[in-house]
N, C-alpha and C positions, 0 to 999 in steps of 0.2 A: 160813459159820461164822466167827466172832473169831479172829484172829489173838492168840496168846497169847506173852509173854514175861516167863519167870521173872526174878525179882527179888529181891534179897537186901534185907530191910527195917534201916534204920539208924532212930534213934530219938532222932539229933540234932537240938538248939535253940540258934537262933543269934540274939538281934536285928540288926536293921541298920538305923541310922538316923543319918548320911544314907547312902543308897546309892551305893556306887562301880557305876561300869557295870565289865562281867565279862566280855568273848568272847573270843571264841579257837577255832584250830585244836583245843588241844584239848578245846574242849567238843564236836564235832561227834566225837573219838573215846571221850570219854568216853559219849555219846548212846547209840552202837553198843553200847556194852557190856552185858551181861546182869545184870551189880553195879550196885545202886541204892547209890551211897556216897556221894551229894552229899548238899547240903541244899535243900530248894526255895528258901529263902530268899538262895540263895547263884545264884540263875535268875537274875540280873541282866544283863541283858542293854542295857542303855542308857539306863533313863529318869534324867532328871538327878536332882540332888539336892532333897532336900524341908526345910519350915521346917512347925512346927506353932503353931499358936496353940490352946492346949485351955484350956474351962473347965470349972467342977464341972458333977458329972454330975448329973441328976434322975432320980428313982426313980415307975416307977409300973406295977406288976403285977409278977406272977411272970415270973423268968428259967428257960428250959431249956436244962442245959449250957452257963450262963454267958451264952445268948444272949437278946437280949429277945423279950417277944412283947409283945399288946396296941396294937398299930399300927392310926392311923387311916388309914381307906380311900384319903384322898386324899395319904398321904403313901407309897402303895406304890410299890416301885423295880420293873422288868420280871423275870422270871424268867428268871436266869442258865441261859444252855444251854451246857457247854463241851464241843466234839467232838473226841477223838483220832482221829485220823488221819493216811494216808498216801496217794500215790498210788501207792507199789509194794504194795500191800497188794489183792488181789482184793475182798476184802469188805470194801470200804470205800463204793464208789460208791454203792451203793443206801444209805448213811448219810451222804453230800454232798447226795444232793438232798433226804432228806428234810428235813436243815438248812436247804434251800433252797425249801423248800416253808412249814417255819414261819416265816422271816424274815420276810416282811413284817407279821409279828403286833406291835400295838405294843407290847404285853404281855411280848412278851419278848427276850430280850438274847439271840441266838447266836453263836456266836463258836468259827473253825475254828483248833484247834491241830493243826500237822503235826508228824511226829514224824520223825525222820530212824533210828530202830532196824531199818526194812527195805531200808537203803538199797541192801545188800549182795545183796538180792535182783534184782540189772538194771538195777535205776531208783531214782537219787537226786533224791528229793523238793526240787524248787526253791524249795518254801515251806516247809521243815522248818527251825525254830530249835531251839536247845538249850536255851531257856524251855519250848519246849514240854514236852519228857520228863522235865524238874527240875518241871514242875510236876505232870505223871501220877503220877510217882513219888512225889512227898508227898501225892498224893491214898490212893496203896494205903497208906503209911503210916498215913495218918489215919483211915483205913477197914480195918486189919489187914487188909492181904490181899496173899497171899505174889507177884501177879504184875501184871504190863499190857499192855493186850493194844487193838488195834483190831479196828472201829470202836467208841470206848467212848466214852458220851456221859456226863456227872455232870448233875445238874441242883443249881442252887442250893448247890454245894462240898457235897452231903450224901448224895443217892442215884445210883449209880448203872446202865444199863441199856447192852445192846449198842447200836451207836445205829443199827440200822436196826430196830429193835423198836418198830415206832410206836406199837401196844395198848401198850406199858409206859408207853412215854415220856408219851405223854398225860396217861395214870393220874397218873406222875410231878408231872407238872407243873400237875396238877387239885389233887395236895394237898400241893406246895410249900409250904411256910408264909411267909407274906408280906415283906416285908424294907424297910425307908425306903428313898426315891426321895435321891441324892446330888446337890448341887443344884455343878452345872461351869459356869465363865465363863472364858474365856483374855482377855490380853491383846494383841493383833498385839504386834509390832517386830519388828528385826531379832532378837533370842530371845524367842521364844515363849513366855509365862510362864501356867501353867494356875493355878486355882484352884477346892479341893474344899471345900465347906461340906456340914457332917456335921452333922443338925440332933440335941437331945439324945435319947439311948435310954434306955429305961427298966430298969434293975437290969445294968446292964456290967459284971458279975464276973471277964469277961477281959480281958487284953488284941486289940484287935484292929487287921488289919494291911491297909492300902492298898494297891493294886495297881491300876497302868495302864498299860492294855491297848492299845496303838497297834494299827491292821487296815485293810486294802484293802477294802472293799465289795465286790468280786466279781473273779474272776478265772478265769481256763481256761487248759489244757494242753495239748497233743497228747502222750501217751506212745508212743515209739518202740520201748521196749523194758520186760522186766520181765513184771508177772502182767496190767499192764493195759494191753498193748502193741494199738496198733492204735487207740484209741479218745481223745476229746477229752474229759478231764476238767473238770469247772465247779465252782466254790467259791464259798459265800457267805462274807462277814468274816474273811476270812483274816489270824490274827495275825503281825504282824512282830515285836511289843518286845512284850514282860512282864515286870515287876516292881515291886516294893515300892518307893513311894514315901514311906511313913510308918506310924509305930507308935502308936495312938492306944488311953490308956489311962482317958481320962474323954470326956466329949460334954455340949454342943456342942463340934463342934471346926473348925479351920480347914487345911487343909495347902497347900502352895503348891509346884510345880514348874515347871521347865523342860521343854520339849519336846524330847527328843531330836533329834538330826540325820540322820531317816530317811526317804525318799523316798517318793514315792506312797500319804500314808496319808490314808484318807479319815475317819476315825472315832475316836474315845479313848472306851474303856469304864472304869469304874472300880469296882470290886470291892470291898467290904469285909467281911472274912472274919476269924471267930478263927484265932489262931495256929498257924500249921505249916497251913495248907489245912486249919481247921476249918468249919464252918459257914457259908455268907454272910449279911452282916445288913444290907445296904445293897451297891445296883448306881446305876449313870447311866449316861449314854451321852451324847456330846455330836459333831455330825457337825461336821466339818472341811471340808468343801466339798461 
């Protein structure tokens, strides 16, 4: 069964552009706590600051919920899979490998968020940030709903399913609704400079909000202690850094960042979602080594 933890829902809107990086001691006690009172947007966790270059926006088909649709086939980005989770959490394993069963699909974008809210249960989670539960946490927002809970999987920032429920997920992900391909190119040097080209959407009534996703391509545990004591846990994409890197209010658009200074990451996802963790409408992925 999901692990469930009530949540008090705030209904805060903040932009942020450029982003300051955000950690700290206490976000890792804020995490724990059962008050959802941040802001997702306030998840920043280290990616550098961004620059936009946007031009007018072109119109062509009906918007739902501000978001476009009418995309062609070959401009489709993979289908967002985001997984909460823990390793002090029992039921969670059988929703790691199924993560790790659809990864190699090229179709779609998975990506393991660890949550540090069971830490207090034996076992603190070695890959749990505090982007992770700033960002669960604007998800039940965005989705009115009073709690959060692992193993919980979103697909595409819209639906979500417990994430060992693979009949759902499937279903899920069969009628995702399609979303433009983000087109990534980094610079080498000594700073790493990314760059995101957002080709134009048709009818952008919202604003919407950048996010990059820095992630290890695989990694394993040995848990000593806790509910999943005794046994070697395996992750696919496990996230280190999340956050807003820009606030894009017409398309085509250009945004441009620095690479934070975080070790061992094999991979940058980039996300583009209406505001507060609305809808996604454009994903990329771009492997690092």
């Amino acid at each position: 069964m999901p692990r469930h933890l009530i949540a008090v829902v705030c209904a805060a809107a903040v932009m942020l552009l450029p982003v300051a990086a955000a950690t700290g001691a206490g976000d890792a006690t804020e995490a724990r706590s059962a008050a959802a009172t941040g802001d997702p947007q306030a998840a920043r966790s280290g990616a550098g600051t961004a620059t936009a270059r946007t031009a007018a926006a072109r119109t062509a088909g009906p918007a739902v919920n501000g978001v476009p649709s009418g995309l062609a086939q070959e401009r489709y980005g993979p289908v967002l899979l985001e997984l909460f989770t823990s390793q002090g959490c029992s039921a969670c394993p059988p929703a790691d490998q199924l993560l790790a069963r659809l990864a190699p699909r090229e179709d779609l974008l998975p990506l393991s968020f660890h949550v540090s809210y069971w830490d207090h249960m034996g076992w603190s989670d070695p890959f749990a940030i505090a982007a992770s539960v700033r960002r669960q946490r604007g998800y039940a927002r965005a989705m009115r709903s009073r709690s959060i809970f692992t193993p919980q999987l979103i697909v595409q920032g819209a639906a979500s399913a417990v994430g060992s429920d693979e009949a759902r997920i499937m279903r899920l992900i069969a009628e995702a609704p399609p979303v433009i391909r983000l087109g990534i190119t980094r610079e080498p040097g000594d700073l790493e400079r990314f760059t995101v080209r957002i080709p134009a959407l048709p009818n952008v009534t919202v604003a919407l909000e950048l996010w990059a996703v820095l992630y290890a391509s695989g990694d394993q545990r040995y848990v000593p202690q806790g509910e999943n004591a005794g046994h070697v846990l395996r992750h696919v994409n496990v996230v280190r850094d999340a956050g807003i890197v820009g606030v894009v209010e017409a398309t085509p658009a250009i945004v441009e960042f620095d690479r934070p200074d975080i070790p061992a990451i094999d991979g940058l996802a980039m996300i583009l979602q209406a505001r507060n963790l609305g809808p996604v409408v454009g994903t990329g992925v771009l492997a690092l080594r």
